[in-house]
C-alpha positions in Angstrom: -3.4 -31.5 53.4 -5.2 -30.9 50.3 -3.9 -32.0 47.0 -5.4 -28.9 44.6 -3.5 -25.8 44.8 -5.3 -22.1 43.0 -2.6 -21.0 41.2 -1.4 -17.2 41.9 -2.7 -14.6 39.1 1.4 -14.6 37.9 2.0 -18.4 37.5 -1.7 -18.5 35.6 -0.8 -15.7 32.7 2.8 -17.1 32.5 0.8 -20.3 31.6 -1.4 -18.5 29.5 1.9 -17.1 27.6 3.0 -20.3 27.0 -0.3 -21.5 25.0 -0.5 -18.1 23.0 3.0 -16.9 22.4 4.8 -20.0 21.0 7.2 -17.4 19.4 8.0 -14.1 18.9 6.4 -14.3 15.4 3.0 -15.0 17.5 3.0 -11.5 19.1 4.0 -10.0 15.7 0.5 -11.8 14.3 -1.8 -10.7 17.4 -0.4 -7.4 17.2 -1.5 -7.0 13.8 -4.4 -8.4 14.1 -5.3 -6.0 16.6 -4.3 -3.2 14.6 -6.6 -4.9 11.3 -9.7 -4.8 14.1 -9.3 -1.5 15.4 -9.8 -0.4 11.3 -6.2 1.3 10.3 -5.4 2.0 6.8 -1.8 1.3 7.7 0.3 -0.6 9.8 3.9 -0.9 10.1 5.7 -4.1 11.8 9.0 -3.7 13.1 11.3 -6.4 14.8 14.8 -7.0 15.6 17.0 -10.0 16.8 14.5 -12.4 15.8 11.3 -10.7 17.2 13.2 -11.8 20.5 14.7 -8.3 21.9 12.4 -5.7 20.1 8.7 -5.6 18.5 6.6 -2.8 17.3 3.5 -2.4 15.7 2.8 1.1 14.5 -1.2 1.9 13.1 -3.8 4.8 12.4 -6.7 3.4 13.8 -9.2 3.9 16.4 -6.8 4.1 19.2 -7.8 4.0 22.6 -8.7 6.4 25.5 -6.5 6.3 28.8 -9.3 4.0 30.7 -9.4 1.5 28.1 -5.3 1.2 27.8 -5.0 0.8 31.8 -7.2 -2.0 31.6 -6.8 -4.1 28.1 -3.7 -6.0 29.9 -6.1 -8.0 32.1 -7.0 -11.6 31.2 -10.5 -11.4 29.6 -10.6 -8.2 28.5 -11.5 -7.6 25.2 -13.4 -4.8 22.7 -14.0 -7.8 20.4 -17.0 -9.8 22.8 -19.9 -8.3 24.9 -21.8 -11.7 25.3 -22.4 -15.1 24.4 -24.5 -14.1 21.7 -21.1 -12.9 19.9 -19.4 -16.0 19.9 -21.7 -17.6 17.2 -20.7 -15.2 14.8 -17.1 -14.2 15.2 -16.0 -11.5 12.3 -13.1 -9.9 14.3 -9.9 -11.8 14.4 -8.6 -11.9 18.0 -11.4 -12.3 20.7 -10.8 -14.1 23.8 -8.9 -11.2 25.7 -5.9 -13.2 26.1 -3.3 -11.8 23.9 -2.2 -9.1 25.1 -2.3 -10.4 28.6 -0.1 -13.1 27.5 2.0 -11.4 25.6 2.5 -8.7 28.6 3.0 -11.4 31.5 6.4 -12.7 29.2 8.1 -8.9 28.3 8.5 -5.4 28.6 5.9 -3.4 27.2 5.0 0.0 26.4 1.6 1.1 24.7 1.3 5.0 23.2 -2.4 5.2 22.0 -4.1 8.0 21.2 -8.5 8.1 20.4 -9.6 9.6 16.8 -10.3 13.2 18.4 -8.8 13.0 21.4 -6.6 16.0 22.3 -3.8 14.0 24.0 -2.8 10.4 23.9 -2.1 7.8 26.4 1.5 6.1 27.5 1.3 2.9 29.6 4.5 1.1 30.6 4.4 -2.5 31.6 6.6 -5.4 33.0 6.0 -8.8 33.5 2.2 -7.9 33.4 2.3 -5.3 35.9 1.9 -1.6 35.4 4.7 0.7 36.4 4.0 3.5 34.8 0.9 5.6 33.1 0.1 8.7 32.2 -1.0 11.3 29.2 1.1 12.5 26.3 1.4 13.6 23.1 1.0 11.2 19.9 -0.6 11.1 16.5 -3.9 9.1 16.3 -3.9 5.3 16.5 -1.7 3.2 18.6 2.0 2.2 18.9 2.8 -0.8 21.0 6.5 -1.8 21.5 6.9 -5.5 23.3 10.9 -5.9 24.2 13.1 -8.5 26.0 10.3 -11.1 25.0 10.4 -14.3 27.4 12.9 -13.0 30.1 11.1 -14.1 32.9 10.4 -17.5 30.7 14.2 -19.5 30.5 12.5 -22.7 30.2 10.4 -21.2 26.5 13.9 -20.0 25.3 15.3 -23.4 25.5 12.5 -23.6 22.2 13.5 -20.8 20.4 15.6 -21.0 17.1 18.2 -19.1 15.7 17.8 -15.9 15.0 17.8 -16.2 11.4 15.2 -19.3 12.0 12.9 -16.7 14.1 13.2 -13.7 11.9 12.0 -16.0 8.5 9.0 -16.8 10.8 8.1 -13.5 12.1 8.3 -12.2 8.3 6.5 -15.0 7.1 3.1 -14.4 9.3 3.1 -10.5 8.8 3.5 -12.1 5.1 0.3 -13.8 5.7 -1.6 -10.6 7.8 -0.9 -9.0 4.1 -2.0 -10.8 2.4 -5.3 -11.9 3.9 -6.1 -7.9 4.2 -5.0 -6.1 0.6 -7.2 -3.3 1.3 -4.7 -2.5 4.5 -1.1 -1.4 3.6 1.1 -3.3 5.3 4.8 -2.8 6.0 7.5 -5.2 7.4 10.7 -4.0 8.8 13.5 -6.3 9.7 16.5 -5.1 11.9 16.0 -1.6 10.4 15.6 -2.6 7.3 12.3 -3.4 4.9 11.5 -6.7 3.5 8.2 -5.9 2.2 5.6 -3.7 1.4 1.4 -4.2 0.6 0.1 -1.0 -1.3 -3.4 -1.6 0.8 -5.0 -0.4 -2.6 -7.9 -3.4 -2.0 -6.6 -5.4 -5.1 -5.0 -8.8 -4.5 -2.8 -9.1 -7.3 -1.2 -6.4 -6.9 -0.4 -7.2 -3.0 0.7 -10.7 -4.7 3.3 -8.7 -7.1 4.6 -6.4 -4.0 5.0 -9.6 -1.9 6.4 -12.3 -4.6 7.5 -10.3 -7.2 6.8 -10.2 -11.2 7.3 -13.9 -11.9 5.4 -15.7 -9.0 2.3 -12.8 -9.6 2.5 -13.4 -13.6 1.7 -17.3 -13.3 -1.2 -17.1 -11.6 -5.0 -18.0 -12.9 -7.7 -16.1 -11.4 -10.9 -18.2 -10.1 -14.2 -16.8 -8.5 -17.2 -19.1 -7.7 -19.9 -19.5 -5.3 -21.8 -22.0 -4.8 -24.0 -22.8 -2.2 -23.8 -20.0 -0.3 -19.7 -20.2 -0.2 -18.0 -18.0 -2.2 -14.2 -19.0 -3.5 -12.5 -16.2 -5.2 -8.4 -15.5 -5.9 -5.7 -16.9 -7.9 -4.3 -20.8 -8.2 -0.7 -21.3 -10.2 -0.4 -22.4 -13.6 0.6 -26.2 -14.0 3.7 -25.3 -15.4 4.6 -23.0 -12.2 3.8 -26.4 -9.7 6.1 -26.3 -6.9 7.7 -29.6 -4.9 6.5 -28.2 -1.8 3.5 -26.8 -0.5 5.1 -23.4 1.2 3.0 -21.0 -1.4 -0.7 -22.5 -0.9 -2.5 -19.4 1.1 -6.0 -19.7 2.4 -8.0 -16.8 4.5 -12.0 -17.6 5.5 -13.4 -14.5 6.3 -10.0 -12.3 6.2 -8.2 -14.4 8.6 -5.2 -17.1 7.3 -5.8 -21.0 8.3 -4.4 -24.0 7.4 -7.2 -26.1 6.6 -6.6 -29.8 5.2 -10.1 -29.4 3.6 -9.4 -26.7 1.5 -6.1 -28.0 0.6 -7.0 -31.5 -0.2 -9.6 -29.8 -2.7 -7.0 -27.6 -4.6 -4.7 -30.5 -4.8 -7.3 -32.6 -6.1 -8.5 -30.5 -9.0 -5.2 -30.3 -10.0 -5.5 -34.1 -9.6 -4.8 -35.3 -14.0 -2.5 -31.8 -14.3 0.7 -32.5 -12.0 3.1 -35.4 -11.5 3.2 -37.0 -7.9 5.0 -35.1 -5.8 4.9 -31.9 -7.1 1.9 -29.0 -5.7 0.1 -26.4 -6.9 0.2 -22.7 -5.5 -2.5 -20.6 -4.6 -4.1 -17.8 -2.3 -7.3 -18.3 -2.0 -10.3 -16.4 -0.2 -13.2 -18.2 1.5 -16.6 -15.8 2.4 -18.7 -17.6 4.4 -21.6 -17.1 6.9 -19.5 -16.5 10.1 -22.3 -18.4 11.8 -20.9 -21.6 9.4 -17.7 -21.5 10.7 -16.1 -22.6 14.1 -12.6 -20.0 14.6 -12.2 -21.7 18.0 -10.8 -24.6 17.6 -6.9 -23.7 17.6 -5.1 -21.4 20.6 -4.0 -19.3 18.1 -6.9 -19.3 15.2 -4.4 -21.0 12.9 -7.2 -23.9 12.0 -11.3 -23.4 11.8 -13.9 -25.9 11.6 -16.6 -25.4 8.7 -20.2 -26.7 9.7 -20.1 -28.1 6.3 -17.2 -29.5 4.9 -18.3 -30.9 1.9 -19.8 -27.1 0.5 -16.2 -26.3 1.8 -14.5 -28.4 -0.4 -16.8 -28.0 -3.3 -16.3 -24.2 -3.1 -12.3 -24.8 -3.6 -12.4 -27.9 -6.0 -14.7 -26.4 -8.8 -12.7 -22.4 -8.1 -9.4 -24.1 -8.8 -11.1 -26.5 -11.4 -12.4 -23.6 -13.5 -9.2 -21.5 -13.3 -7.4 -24.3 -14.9 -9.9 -25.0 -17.7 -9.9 -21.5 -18.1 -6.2 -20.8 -19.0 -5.5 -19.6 -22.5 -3.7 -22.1 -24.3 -1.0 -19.1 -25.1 0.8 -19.5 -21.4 0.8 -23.8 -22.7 2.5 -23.2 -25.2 6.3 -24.0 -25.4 7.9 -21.6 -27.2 10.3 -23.2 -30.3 14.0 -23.2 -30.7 14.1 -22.3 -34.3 11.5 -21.3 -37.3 8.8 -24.2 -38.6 10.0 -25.9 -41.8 8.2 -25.1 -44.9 5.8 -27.3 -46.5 7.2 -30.4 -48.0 7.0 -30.4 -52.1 5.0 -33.5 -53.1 8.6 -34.9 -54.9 10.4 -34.6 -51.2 8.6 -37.9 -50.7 10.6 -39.7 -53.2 14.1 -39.9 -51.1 14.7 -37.5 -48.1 17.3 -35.2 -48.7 19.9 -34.6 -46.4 18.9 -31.8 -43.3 21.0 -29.0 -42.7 19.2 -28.3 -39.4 17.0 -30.3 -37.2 12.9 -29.6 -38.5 11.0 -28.1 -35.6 9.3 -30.1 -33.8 9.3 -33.2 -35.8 11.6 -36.2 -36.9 15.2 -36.5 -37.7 16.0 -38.5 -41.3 19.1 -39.3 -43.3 22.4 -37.4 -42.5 22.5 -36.0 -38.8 24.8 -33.4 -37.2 26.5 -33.6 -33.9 25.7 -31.5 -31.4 28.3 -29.7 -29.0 26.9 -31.6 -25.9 29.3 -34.6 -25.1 27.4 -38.0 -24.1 29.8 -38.2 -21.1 27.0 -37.5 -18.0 25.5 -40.7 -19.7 26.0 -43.2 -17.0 26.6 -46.5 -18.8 28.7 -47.8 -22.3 27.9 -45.9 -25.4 27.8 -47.8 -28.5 28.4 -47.1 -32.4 25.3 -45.3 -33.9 24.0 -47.6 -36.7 23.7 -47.0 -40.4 20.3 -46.3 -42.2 18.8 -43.1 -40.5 22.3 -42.3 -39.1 24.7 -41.8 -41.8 27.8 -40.2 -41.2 27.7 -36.6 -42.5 30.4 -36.6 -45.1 33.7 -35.1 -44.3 31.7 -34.8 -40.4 33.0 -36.8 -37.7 32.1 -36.7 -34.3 33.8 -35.6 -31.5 36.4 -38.0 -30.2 35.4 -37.8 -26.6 32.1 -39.0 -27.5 33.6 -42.6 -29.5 35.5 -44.4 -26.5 37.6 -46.9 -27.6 35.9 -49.4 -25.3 32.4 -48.4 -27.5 31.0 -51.9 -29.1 30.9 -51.2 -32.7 27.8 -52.3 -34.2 27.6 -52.5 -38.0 24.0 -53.1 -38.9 22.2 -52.9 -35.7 21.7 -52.0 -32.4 22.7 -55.0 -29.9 20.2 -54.7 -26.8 20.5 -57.5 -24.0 17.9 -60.6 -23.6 17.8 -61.3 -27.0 16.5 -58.1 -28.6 19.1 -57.7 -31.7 16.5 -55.9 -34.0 15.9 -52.9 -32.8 16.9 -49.6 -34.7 16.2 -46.3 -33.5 14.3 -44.1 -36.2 14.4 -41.1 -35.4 13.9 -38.4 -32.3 10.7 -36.6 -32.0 10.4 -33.1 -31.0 13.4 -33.0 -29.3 11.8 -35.0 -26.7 11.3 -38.8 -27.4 13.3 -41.5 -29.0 11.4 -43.2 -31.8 13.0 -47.2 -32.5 11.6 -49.9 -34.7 11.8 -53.6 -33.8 10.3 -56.6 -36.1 6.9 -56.1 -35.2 6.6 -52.6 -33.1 6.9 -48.8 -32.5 8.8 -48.2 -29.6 8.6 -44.5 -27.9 10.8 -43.5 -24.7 11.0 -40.3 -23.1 15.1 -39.4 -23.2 14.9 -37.1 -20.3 12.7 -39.5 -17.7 15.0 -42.4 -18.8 18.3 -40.7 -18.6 17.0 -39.3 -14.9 16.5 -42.7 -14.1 19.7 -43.7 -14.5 21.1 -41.0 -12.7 19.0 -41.1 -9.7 19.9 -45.4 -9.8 23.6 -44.5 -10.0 23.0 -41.4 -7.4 21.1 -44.2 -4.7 23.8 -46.6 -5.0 26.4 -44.3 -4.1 24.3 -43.6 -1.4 24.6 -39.6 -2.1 28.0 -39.4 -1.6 27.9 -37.3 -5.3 31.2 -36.6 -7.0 31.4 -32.5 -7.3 32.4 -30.5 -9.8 34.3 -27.0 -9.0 33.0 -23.7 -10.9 35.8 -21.9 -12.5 33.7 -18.7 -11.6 31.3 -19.0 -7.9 27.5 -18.8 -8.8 25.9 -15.9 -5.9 22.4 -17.0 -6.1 19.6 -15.2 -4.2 17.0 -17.0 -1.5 14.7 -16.3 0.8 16.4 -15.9 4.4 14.3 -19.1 5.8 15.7 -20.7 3.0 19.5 -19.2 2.8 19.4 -20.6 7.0 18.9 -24.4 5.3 22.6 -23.8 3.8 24.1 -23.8 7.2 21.0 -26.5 9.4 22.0 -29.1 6.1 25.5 -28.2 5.4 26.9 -31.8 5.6 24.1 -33.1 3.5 24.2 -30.1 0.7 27.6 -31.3 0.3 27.2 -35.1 0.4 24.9 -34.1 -2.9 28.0 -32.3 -4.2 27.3 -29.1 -3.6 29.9 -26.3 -2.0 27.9 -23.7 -0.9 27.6 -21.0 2.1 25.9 -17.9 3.1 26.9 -15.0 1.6 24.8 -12.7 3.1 21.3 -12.4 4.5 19.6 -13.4 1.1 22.3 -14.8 -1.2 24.8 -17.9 -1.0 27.8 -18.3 -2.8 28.1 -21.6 -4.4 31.5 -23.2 -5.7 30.8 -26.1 -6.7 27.9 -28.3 -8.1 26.9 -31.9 -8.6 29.0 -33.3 -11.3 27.1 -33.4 -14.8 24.8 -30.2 -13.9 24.5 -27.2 -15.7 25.3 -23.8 -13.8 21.8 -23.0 -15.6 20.1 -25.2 -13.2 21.9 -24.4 -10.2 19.1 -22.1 -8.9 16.1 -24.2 -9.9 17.7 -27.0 -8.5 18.8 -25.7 -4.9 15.5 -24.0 -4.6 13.8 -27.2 -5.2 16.2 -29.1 -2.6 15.4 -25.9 0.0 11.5 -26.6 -0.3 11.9 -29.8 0.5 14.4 -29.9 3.2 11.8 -27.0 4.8 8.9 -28.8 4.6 7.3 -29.3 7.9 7.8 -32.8 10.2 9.8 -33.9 7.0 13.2 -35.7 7.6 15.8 -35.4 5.1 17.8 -38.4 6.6 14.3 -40.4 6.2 13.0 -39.6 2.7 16.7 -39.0 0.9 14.9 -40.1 -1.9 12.9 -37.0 -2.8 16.6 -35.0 -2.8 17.8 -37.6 -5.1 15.1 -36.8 -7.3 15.6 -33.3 -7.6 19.2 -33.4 -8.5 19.0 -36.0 -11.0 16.0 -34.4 -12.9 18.0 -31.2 -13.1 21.1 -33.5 -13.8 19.2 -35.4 -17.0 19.0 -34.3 -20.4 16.3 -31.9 -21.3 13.4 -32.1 -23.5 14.2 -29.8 -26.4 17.8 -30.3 -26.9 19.4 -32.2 -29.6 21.1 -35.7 -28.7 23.9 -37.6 -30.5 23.1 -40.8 -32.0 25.3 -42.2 -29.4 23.3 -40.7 -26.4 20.0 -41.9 -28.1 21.5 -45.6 -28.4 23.1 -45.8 -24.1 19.1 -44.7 -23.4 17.1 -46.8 -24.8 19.3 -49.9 -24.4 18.7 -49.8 -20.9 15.3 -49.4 -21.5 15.2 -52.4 -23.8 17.2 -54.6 -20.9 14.4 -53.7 -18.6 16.9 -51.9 -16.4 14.5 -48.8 -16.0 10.8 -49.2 -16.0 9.9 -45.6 -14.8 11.0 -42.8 -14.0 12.2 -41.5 -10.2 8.6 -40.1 -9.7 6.4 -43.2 -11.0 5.6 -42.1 -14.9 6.1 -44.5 -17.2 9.7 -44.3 -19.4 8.6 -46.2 -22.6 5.6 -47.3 -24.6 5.3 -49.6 -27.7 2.7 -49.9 -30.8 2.6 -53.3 -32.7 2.2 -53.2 -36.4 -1.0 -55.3 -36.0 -2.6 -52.5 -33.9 -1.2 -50.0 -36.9 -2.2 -52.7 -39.9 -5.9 -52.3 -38.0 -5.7 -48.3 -38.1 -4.7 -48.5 -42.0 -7.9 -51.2 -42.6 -5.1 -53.2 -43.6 -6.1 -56.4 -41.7 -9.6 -57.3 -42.5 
């Protein structure tokens, strides 16, 4: 009895199906695609119940005439190929023949097509990859193909399938990426009757950017365009202040067609190498043109990956593009804008004795009598001591709030008593808002207030092992996400709340959130979630396995900010743990605190010979 069996035409394409339809988002993409190669102007993608129960794909294109539709369901057949001679230089999208084949062997399909100057079009009804029903009628030009009941005949490929939510977020994310490698095309996205997007198909990028991400994600990008070596790189990579924690925005098309490709990536990410901390990633959609004959589209069932012929011109394209975008940007979008008016001049007799400051000087120093801000010291984690005499005198008839002098505060006379020893240290000053300025016997010391505070909330934050105290809003917060991204609210809901946040859907693009990690700012509730939804989304990533990077997010959003005025009292708990050597760096790896000894200064002055 033999031992090889020829599998029946049925059991074949349902294999097929399996390899090319991973998910109803993957029939919204090769429908497209098809509609892109048969040259429409405008294509509209319709789905409901997660792409699961009902797709269609609506274009003006070529169409087809009746004896093409009855046979472009058969495995192999294709408009795309005529010979071997074509598959060295691919330049359509789709091209093996297997799509729709695929596609049709798993659902219920009906095709109306009609040819550019036909008189009549063409309806073809199909199930399970079989024709039922074909014959003429009447339609406008192009072609209209409607897939429903996807993977009935297929229970063991449901057992995959997400929620519908989950599906739906993927189907609009690769007609998101069809758009966006094709601006000339205007591209419409419908979702359960309603629209989530629109491309204006008017051939410029930026402005498909704008209609796809909106004013603020369009507005930080840095246009590049380079070619080099017969590669050309042109389209936009993010500002460094616009870096995300994840790397869900980085777009790359070769030719018009979307890939992931770790080549082009790791090049992006490494001109951006000196300009963002570890961690964080740099956005971009990028356009590769290359000599189709340089690049390998067959290396992926579903074209998602290509192989270049030569990496390295590859990579070189991308670096010096992204490279030259960033040395490029005007230092106006650097710039941070200030709080309050520059000082004047100082008169040449200010330099005798400083006299007392009413308000803190832009961007430099603060001398003699301070004020206290409104902003308590409690979040501090930590004993807060006695501010010292000297640069810190009490503003007369001033005190400070009560909250922030705890009976339990050491009281400190002349100086500020750090551990190990180090009794003669007094902090100076705080420079631009941002840095806290001490002087020991024999050395500047500098620390960065917001990394060392952040430190010290994502210590205290990992030894409670997230179980985060929360803090209920007197009025809820209704904040607006993504619908990938307002799912994560119910996949994570014990963990969102282990890092002290209440918060549920409230809708198919908002949540309603009650309550927020204790010592946050409403302010930051956005910024913050959104920065915990990238990273709970990234791909093969395990929240239970790299808690850490949550951690991090909360407790940078939880620390004081660069910019805003601190107490003495808040300036004194910071660096004293920095002093003790109880925080070296900060939750992402950069160095807290530096020093300056008066030698090195004495050498700088010529004072040492």
């Amino acid at each position: 009895m033999s031992l090889i069996n020829i599998l029946p035409p049925h059991v074949a394409d349902l294999i097929a199906a399996g390899e090319v339809v991973e998910r109803p988002a993957s029939v919204i993409k090769e429908l497209i695609e098809n509609s892109f190669d048969a040259k429409a102007r405008s294509v509209t993608a319709e789905f409901r119940g997660g792409g699961l129960t009902y797709i269609r794909v609506t274009d003006d294109g070529a169409g087809m005439p009746p004896e093409d539709a009855g046979i472009a369901f058969l495995r192999h057949a294709t408009g795309k190929l005529r010979d071997e001679r074509g598959l060295e230089a691919i330049c359509t999208f789709g091209f093996r023949g297997e799509a729709l084949a695929a596609v049709s062997a798993c659902s219920k399909i009906e095709l109306i097509t009609r040819e550019r100057g036909a008189s009549s079009g063409c309806r073809v009804l199909l199930e399970a990859g079989d024709i039922i029903e074909m014959g003429a009628c009447g339609s406008p030009e192009g072609t209209v193909m409607t897939v429903r009941d996807l993977f009935y005949n297929t229970p063991a490929r449901l057992k995959f399938i997400k929620s519908e939510r989950a599906e739906s977020a993927a189907c609009v994310n690769l007609a998101l990426r069809c758009a966006l490698g094709r601006p000339d095309i205007s591209l419409r996205c419908v979702k359960d009757g309603k629209n989530e997007f629109f491309s204006p198909g008017d051939g410029n990028a930026i402005s498909c950017i704008y209609g796809l991400f909106g004013r603020e994600f369009s507005n930080s990008l840095l246009p590049c365009d380079t070619e080099r070596d017969g590669v050309r790189v042109f389209g936009f990579v993010s500002s460094p202040s616009m870096c995300r924690g994840s790397r869900d925005r980085q777009y790359f098309f070769c030719n018009g067609r979307g890939i992931n490709s770790s080549v082009l990536r790791a090049a992006v990410e490494q001109a951006y190498k000196n300009s963002l901390p570890k961690g964080r990633f740099p956005a971009c959609v990028l356009y590769v043109e290359i000599s189709p004959g340089a690049v390998d589209v067959n290396v992926h069932p579903t074209k998602a990956e290509v192989r270049f012929s030569n990496e390295k011109k590859a990579f070189d394209g991308a670096y010096y593009a992204a490279l030259a975008a960033l040395e490029s940007e005007s230092p106006i979008t650097l710039a941070i804008t200030q709080k309050s008016a520059p000082s004047p001049r100082p008169k040449e007799d200010d330099f005798d004795l400083p006299a007392p400051v009413k308000e803190k000087p832009a961007g430099g120093f603060s001398f003699a009598e301070k004020t206290y801000p409104v902003k308590s010291a409690a979040a501090l984690s930590g004993p807060r001591v006695k501010e010292s005499p000297g640069p810190y005198k009490k503003q007369p008839g001033v005190s400070p709030p009560e909250k922030e002098r705890p009976e339990s505060a050491e009281i400190m006379p002349e100086q500020l008593r750090f551990e190990q020893g180090r009794n003669d240290v007094v902090i100076i000053g705080e420079a631009f808002d941002a840095y806290i300025v001490a002087q020991s016997s024999d050395a500047l010391i500098f620390a960065d207030k917001h990394a060392v505070h952040e430190r010290m909330i994502f210590d205290r934050l990992k030894t409670s092992k997230r179980d985060i105290p929360a803090q209920t809003l007197i009025s809820p917060l209704v904040l607006r996400f993504d619908a990938r991204k307002v799912e994560l609210t119910e996949k994570h809901a014990d963990l969102l709340s282990g890092l002290g946040f209440d918060i549920d859907p409230f809708g198919e693009k908002e949540v309603i959130v009650r309550a927020l990690p204790s010592g946050t700012d409403e302010s930051d509730a956005q910024a913050m979630l959104e920065e915990i939804f990238e990273k709970l989304d990234t791909p093969g990533s395990d929240p239970g396995d790299d808690s850490d990077e949550l951690l991090r997010a909360v407790a940078c959003r939880a620390a004081i900010k660069a910019g805003s005025l601190s107490s003495a009292y808040e300036l004194t708990a910071l660096l004293s743990r920095v002093i003790s050597g109880e925080v070296k760096y900060c939750p992402h790896g950069r160095p807290l605190c530096f020093s300056m000894e008066k030698k090195d200064m004495d050498k700088k002055f010529k004072r040492i010979l």
